[in-house]
N, C-alpha and C positions, 0 to 999 in steps of 0.2 A: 504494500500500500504506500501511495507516492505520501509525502509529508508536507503539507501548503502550510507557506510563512502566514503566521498570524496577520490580520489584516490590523494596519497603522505602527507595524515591527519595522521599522529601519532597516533598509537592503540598501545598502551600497552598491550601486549598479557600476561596474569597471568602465562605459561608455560614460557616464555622469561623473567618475573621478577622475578620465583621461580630461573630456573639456575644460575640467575648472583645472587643474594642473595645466594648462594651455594656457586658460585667462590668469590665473597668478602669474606665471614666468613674465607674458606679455604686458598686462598691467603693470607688473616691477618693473621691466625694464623701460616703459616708456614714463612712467609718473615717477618714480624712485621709493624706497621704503615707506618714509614718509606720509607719502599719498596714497600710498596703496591702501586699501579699504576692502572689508570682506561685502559690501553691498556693491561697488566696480567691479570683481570679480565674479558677484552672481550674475550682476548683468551681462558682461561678456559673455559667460559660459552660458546663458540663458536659461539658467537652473533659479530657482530660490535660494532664500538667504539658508533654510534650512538643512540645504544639500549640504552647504558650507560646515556648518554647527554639527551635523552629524558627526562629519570628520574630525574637524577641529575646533577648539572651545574660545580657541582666538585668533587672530588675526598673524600674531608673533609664531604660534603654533604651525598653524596656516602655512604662512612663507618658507621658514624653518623646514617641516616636512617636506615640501614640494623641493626647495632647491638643494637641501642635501640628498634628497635621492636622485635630484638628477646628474648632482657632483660625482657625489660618493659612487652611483653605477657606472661614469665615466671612466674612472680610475681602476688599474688593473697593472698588473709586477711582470714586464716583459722578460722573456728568458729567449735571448738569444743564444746564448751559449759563452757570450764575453761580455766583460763588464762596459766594453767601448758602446757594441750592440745596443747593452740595454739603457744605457745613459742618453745614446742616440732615441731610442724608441720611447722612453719618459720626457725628453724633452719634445717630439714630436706631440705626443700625448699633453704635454701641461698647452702645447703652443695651439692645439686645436680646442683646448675648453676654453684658452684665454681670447681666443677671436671669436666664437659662438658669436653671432651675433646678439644674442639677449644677454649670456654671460659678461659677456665684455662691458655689458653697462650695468651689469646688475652687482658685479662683483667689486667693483670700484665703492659703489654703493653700500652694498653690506659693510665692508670696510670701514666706510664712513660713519657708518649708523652705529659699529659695536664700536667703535670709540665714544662713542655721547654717549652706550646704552651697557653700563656692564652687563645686565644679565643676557642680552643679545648676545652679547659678545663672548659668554660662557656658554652659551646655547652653540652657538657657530663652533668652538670649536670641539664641543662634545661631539655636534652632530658631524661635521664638515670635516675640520680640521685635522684631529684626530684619526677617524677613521678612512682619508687618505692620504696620509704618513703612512698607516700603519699597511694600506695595501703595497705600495713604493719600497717598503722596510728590506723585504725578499730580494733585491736587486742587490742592495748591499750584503745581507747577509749571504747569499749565492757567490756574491767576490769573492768574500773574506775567505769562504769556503774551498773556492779552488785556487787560493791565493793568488789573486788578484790586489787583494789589498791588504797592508798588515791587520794583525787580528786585533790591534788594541782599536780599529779605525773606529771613530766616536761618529752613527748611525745617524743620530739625531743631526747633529751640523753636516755632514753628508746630505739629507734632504733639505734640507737648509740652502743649501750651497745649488740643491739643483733647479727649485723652484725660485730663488729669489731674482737672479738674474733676469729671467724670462719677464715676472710679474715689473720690474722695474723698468725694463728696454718699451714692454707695450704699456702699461696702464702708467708712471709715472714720467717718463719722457717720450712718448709715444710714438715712437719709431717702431719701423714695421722689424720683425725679426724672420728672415729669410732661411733657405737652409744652409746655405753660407755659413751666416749668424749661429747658427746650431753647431754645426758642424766644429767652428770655430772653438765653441761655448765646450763640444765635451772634449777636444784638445786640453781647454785650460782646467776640467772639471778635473781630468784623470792627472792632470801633474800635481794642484792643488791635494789632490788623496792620495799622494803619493803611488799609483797603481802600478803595478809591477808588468 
């Protein structure tokens, strides 16, 4: 015997959580944190406020959920089989989240917003931060492994070293960063880490 949802039970429909995750990224990046509003979002998505509330209980929530999942599934620990390989292929990877075209304006933003907002800013990096370091982590510890790099090599300023360039050539001086530029970039990554 099939088993029918209670009628006025909350069903998350996957087509009703794909639109509004469309109208959040989209309203973020064209209004900035700030503006963004769970009543702009219903409207885009052309759902109710209530589709909203089901999901999430605020607005910070909201945001939060939507753009760390769409960071956080971005990110993935190439295994080329050299550490030159996979430094090439994270820098490829930071250099295509950071041109997204919604990313590029939304991630300036966030930035900006968890500076004024500590707890945003604790939220960002539990949700974000955090958990893509921690998929990147594997590319180091794979060197160290087949000594590539000495084994005291300190992981944490390793990813440091690999995302901050990037985020500084396009979002802070905004100059385009080419494969050249890359290319260039893991020349100095691997001298910098001493790589063998």
């Amino acid at each position: 015997m099939t088993r029918r949802t209670p009628s006025g039970a909350a069903v998350l429909q996957p087509s009703v959580t794909s639109a509004i995750t469309e109208a959040v990224l989209d309203e973020w990046a064209e209004q900035g944190y700030g503006r963004l509003s769970m009543e702009a979002v219903a409207k885009r998505a052309g759902v109710g406020k209530s589709a909203l509330y089901r999901r999430w209980p605020s607005k910070q929530e909201m945001a939060m959920s939507v753009i760390s999942e769409f960071l956080v599934a971005s990110a993935w620990a190439p295994d080329t089989g050299s550490l030159r390989g996979d430094l090439r292929a994270l820098l490829d990877q930071l250099l295509e989240w950071m041109t997204h075209p919604r990313i590029s304006r939304i991630l300036p933003d966030l930035i900006a917003e968890a500076a004024r907002n500590p707890e945003l800013a604790r939220v960002h990096q539990a949700m974000i931060g955090a958990p893509r370091r921690e998929r990147a982590r594997p590319v180091f510890e794979r060197a160290i492994e087949r000594g590539e790099l000495p084994s005291g090599t300190d992981v944490e300023l390793a990813l440091d070293l690999v995302a901050a360039p990037v985020y500084w050539r396009l979002t802070v001086r905004g100059v385009e960063a080419g494969a050249g530029y890359l290319d260039s970039l893991t020349g100095m990554l691997l001298a910098a880490l001493h790589a063998r």
